[in-house]
C-alpha positions, -999 to 999 in steps of 0.1 A, spaced: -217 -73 331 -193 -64 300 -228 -48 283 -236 -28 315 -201 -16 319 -196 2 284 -228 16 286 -221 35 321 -187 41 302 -208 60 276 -229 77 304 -203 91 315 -191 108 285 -154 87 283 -170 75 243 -170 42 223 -150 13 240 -134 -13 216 -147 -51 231 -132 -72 209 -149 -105 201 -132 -137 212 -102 -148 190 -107 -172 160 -79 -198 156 -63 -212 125 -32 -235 116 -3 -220 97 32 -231 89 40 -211 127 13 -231 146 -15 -220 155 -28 -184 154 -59 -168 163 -79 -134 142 -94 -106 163 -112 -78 148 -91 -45 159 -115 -21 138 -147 -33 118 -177 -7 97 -154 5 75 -163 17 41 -136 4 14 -107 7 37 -74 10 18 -44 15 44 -37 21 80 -5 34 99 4 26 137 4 55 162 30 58 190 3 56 217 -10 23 203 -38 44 179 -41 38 142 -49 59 113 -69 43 84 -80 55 50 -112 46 30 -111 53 -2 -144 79 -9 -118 102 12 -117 96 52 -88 90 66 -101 77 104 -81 81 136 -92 49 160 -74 60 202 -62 26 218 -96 26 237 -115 21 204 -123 58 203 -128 69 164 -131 104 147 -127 118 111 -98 134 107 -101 170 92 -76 188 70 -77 159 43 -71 169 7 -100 171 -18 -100 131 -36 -116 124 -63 -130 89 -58 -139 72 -87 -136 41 -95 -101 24 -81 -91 60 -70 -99 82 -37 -80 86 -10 -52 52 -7 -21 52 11 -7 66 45 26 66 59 41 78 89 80 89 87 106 73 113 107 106 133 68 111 136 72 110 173 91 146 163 78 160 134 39 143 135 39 143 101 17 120 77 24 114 36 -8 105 21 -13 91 -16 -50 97 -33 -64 103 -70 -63 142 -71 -88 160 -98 -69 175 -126 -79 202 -156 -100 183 -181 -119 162 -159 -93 135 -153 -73 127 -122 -36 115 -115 -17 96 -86 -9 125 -57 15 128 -30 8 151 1 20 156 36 4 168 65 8 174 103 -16 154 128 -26 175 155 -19 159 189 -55 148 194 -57 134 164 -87 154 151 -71 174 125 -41 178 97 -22 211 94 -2 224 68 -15 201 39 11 202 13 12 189 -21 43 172 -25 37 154 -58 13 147 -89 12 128 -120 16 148 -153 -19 157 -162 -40 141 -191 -54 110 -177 -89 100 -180 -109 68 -161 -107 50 -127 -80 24 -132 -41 19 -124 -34 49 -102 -9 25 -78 -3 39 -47 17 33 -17 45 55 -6 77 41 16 98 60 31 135 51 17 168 44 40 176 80 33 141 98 39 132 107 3 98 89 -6 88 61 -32 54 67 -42 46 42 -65 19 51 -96 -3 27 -121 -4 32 -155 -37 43 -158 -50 22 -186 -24 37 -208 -6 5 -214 18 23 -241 31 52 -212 49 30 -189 76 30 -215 75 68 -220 95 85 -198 76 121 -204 51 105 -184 46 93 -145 19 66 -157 35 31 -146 68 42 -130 82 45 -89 91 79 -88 114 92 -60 110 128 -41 124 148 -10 94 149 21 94 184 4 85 174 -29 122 183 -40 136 162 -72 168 143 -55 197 153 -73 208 115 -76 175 103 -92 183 85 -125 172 104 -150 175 143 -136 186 163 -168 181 136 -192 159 153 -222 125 137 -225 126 124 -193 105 138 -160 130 134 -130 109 121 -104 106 87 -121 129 65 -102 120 26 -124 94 25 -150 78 -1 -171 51 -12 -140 16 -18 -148 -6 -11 -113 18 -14 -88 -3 -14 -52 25 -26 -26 57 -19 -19 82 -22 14 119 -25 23 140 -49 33 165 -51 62 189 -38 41 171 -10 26 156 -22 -4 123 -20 -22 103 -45 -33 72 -36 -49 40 -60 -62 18 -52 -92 -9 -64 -107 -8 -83 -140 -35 -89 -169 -49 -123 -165 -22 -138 -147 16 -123 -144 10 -107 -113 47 -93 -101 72 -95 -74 100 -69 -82 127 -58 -66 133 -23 -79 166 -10 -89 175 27 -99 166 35 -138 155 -1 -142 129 -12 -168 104 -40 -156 87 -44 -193 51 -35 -191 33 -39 -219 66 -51 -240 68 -83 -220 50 -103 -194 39 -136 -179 1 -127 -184 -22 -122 -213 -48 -94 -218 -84 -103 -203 -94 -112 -241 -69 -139 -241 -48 -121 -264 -7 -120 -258 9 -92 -246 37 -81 -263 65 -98 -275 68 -123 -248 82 -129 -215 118 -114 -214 136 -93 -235 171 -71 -231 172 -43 -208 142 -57 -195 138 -70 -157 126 -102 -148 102 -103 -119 114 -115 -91 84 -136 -86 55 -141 -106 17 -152 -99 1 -174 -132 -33 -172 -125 -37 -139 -106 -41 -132 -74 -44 -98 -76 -15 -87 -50 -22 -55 -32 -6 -42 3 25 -61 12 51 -59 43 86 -73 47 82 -92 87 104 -77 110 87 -81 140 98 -107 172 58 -125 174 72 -150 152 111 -154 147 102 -184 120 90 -157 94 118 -134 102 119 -117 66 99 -127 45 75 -107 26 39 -111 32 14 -99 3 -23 -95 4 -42 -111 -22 -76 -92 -33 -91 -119 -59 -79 -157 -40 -87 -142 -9 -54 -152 10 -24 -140 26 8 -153 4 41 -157 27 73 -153 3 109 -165 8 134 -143 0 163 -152 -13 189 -124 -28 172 -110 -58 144 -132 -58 109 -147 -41 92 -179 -39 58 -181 -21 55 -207 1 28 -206 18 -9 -194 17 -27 -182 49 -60 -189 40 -89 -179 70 -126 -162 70 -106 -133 79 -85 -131 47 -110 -124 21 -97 -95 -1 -68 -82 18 -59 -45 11 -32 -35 34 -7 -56 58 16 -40 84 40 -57 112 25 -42 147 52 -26 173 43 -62 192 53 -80 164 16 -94 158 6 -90 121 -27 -71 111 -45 -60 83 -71 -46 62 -101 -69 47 -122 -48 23 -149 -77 23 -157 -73 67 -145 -40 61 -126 -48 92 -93 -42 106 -76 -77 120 -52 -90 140 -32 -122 138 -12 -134 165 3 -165 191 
């Protein structure tokens, strides 16, 4: 019956109706919850965004950012800026400002082509037509310093701050040495207007040898970031072999990388000169062996008032979802969601009915976990 009614539904012209299959269940520390697929034949996804009228946007990384209606309805969305996707870059993260329902503006982070054949970390803004179909007035808003070569490191997620200027965060780019300089973006958070404007408050505007975007430096491939309730950013990175990062980032800060760390390089060799050292932060939670953290949220939502935040991180190599305690300045995980569903987790968002989805790059699939 289901069968006969989506195909008269595609007679009739109305498009593709999302079925989705029945609900898989699975114990956690909340009871249990059950995974539906929201979104599956995606290529690489990387990040998604909710839409006010219960749509979603979704990047894959060779450079499509998708807009999937409430009804399952999916188009390409034109207007995208040029990516060059290569390796760990393309297109990466969306994010949707608190006034969207006004302004229908989108920030985008991707790998943008720069002079020399290389590529750098780029910030851009947008506005979504009301159908969805198309962004308008593509600006560039940001770009690391040229002069970087390979597909590794390039980050990327951008958060919106308590005061509407943007964290964008940005890898290092397999130059270990230039998350220490700061005459480079490569490993740092840097901080801009929604107009691409330098805040006048950023830490390091006017300081000689300094570029005054950078907001916290010393990160190695930072690849999720969120605030708190009160406003503050927390960022994950990825380590060497083990060390793996929980930070909470604080203006002008230095978290270390490559002068200290709980990791060592893939060879087994020791990085740097240990695991702490002056003016350098401590993490505020670290991962020995990897898990490779990627997207990561702060829970906020009212599905289940027992996880009321804390900080949930995607992990892309132990294929799990690691719930973290917070607790002042620091993070303890303690728990692992572990499911079919949460093989190499990407992105992880809170949903406006508190439910918790996100990305698997392995189904290529969209999910949602819920009561």
């Amino acid at each position: 019956m289901m069968r006969l009614f989506v195909i008269l539904l595609l007679v009739w012209g109305l498009g593709p109706v999302f079925c989705p299959p029945p609900a898989q269940a699975q114990q956690t520390s909340a009871g249990q919850v059950s995974f539906t697929v929201q979104v599956d034949g995606l290529d690489t996804p990387w990040a998604f965004a909710f839409l006010p009228d219960g749509g979603v946007l979704i990047t894959e990384r060779d450079g499509k950012l998708l807009h999937v209606a409430a009804d399952g309805t999916r188009n390409a969305v034109s207007g995208v800026p040029d990516v060059a996707a290569n390796g760990q870059g393309g297109l990466l993260d969306i994010t949707l400002p608190r006034d969207f329902d006004i302004s229908g503006m989108v920030f985008l982070t991707y790998a943008k082509a720069q002079a020399g054949g290389g590529a750098g970390t780029a910030l851009a803004s947008g506005t979504l037509s009301a159908d969805g179909q198309s962004l308008g007035d593509v600006k560039l808003l940001f770009e690391m310093k040229p002069g970087n070569r390979g597909g590794v490191h390039f980050g990327s997620r951008v958060v919106e701050g308590a005061d509407g200027t943007l964290f964008v965060t940005v890898g290092e780019r397999g130059q270990r040495p230039l998350a220490q300089d700061l005459n480079q973006h490569n490993g740092k958070v840097v901080r801009v207007g929604r107009d691409g404007s330098v805040p006048a408050d950023n830490p390091f505007v006017g300081q000689a040898g300094a570029l005054p975007e950078i907001w916290s430096y010393g990160h190695r491939n930072p690849q999720g970031a969120a605030l708190d309730a009160k406003g503050r950013l927390w960022v994950v990175e990825h380590g060497a072999r083990g060390g793996d990062e929980v930070n909470l980032i604080g203006k002008g800060a230095n978290y270390g990388w490559p002068v200290i760390s709980y990791g060592r390089h893939y060879s087994g060799g020791r990085i740097g000169e240990g695991t702490s050292k002056d003016g350098m932060q401590q993490p505020a939670h670290y991962w020995d062996p990897s898990i490779a953290p990627s997207g990561m949220m702060i829970y906020d939502g009212s599905m289940f008032p027992e996880w009321q935040g804390d900080m949930f991180v995607g992990a892309l190599k132990l294929n799990y979802i690691s719930r973290l305690q917070i607790d002042s300045n620091t993070a303890s995980e303690v728990e692992k969601i572990t499911a079919p569903q949460t093989a190499r987790v990407r992105d992880i968002q809170t949903a406006p009915d508190g439910s918790i989805w996100f990305l698997s790059v392995v189904d290529g699939a969209l999910y949602r976990m819920a009561r």
